[in-house]
C-alpha positions as CSV (number, residue, x, y, z in Angstrom):
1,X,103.1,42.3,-86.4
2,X,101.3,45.3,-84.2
3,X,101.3,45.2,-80.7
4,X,98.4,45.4,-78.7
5,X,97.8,45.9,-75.3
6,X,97.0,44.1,-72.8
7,X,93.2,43.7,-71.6
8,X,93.1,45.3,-68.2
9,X,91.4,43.2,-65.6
10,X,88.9,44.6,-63.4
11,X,89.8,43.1,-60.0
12,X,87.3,44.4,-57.3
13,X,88.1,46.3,-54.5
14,X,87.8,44.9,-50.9
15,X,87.7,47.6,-48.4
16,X,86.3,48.0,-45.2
17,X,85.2,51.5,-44.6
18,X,83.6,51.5,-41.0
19,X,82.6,49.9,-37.8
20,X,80.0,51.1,-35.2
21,X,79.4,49.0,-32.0
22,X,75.9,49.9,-30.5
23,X,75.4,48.4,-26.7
24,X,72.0,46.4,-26.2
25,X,70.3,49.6,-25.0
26,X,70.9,51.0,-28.5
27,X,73.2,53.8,-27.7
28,X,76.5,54.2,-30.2
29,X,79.6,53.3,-27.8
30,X,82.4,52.9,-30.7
31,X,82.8,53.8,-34.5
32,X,85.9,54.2,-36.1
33,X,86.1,55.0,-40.1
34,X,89.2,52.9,-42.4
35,X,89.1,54.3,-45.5
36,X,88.2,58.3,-46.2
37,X,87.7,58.0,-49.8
38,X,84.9,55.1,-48.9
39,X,81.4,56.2,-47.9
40,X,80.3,59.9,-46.8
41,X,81.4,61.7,-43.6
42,X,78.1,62.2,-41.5
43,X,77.9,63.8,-38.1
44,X,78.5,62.1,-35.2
45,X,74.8,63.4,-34.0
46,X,74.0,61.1,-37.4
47,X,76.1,58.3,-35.8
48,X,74.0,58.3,-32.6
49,X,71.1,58.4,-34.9
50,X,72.0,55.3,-37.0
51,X,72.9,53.3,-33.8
52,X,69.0,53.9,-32.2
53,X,67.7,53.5,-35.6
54,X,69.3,50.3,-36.4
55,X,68.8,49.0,-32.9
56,X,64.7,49.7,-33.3
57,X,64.8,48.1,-36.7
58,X,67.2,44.3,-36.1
59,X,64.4,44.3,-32.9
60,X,61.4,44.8,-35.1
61,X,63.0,42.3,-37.9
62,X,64.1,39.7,-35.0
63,X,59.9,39.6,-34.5
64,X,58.9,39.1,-38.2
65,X,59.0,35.5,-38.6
66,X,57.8,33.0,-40.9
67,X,55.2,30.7,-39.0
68,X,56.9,27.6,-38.4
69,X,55.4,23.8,-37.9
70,X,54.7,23.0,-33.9
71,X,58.0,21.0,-33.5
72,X,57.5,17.6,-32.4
73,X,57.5,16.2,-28.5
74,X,60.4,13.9,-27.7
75,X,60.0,10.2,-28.0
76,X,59.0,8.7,-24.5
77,X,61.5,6.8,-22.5
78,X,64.4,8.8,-24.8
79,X,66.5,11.4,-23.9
80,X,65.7,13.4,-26.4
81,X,65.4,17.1,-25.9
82,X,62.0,18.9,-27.9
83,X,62.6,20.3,-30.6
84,X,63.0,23.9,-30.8
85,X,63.1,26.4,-33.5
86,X,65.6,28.6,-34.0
87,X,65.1,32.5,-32.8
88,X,64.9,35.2,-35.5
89,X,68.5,36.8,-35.8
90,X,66.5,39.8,-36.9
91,X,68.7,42.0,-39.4
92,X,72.0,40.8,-40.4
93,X,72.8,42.6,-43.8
94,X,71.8,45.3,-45.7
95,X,73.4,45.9,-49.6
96,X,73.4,48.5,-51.2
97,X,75.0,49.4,-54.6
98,X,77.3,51.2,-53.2
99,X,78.5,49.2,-49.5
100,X,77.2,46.6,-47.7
101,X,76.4,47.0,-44.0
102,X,76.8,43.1,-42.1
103,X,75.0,43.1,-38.4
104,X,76.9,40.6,-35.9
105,X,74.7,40.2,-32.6
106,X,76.6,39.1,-29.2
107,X,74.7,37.0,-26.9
108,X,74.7,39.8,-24.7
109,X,72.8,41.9,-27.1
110,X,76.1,43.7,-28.3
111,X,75.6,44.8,-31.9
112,X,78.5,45.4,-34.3
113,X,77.9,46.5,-37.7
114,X,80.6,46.8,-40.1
115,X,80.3,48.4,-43.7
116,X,82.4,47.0,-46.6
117,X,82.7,47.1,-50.4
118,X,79.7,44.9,-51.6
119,X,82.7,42.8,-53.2
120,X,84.1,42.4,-49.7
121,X,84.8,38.8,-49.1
122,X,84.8,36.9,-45.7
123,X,83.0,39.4,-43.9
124,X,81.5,36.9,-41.2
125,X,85.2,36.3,-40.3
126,X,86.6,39.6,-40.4
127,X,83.6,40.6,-38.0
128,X,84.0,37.7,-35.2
129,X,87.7,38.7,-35.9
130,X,86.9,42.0,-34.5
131,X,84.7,40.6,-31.6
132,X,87.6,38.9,-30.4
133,X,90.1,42.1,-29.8
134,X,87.1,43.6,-28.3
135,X,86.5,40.6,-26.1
136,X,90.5,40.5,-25.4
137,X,91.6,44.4,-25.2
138,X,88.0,45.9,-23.9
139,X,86.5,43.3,-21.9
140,X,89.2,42.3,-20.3
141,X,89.9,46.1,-19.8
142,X,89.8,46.5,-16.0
143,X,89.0,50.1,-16.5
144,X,86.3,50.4,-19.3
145,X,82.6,49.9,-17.3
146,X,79.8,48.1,-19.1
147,X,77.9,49.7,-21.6
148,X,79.6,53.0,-21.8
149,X,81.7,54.1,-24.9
150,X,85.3,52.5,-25.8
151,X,88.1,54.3,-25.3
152,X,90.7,52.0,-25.1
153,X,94.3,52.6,-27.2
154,X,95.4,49.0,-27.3
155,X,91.9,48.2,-29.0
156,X,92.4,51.0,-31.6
157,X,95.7,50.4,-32.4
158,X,95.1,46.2,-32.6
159,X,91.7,46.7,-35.0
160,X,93.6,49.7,-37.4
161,X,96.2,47.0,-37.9
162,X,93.9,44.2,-38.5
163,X,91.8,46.0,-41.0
164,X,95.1,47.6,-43.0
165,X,96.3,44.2,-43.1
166,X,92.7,43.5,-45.6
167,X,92.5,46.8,-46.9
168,X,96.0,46.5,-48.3
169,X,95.4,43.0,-50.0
């Protein structure tokens, strides 16, 4: 009898590397990297870049839509509300072979993209996860003003543990 070894499973990473928040002016007000050994260090002059850039391009891609049927008038004497189409959400992901880059969009025009493995699983809810400490530990911040970067310790400290808790699964 010979012994062999076991077949090694390949079980995919799930990391998140990075989150940018970019106000609905387009200007970079948070980013925070998770994991050094994920995607390249760049600049934060590259940072500010990205933000304006990717703020031009989800407002160009909201705009490109397919050409959609004239939605029917309501049915007199009902209460019916016309049908309208839904608006373009413009950009929401971008994959790469490398990471994949999801876009959330706040009604308020608040964009925050975070960039994952391309294995990453669930990354809708990890996202609207992180809009919620930002809607409880920065908006409800007394101190931070509208539109202007994030500096706020409680929201650092509440997102690092929320993403070790996935990067460490």
């Amino acid at each position: 009898m010979s012994w062999t070894p076991p077949k090694l499973i390949h079980i995919p990473r799930r990391t998140v590397f990075s989150l940018i928040i970019i106000n609905k002016a387009g200007g970079l007000i948070y980013n925070k990297t998770f994991h050094e050994g994920g995607l390249n260090k760049i600049s934060t002059n590259d940072y500010l870049v990205l933000a304006g850039t990717f703020h031009g391009v989800h407002a160009i891609t909201a705009r490109l839509n397919p050409v959609k049927p004239v939605a029917t008038p309501p049915t007199p004497g009902t209460n019916e509300l016309p049908g309208r189409p839904e608006p373009s959400s413009g950009l929401e992901v971008l994959e790469t072979e490398n990471f994949r880059m999801q876009c959330f969009n706040t009604l308020t025009g608040t964009k925050f993209l975070l960039f994952t493995e391309t294995t990453q699983t669930n990354v809708d809810v990890t996202i609207k996860r992180i809009y919620d400490l930002y809607a409880d530990y920065v908006m409800k911040n007394p101190f931070y003003s509208l539109e202007m970067p994030i500096r706020c310790d409680i929201f650092d400290r509440k997102l690092l543990s929320y993403i070790r808790e996935i990067n460490n699964r």
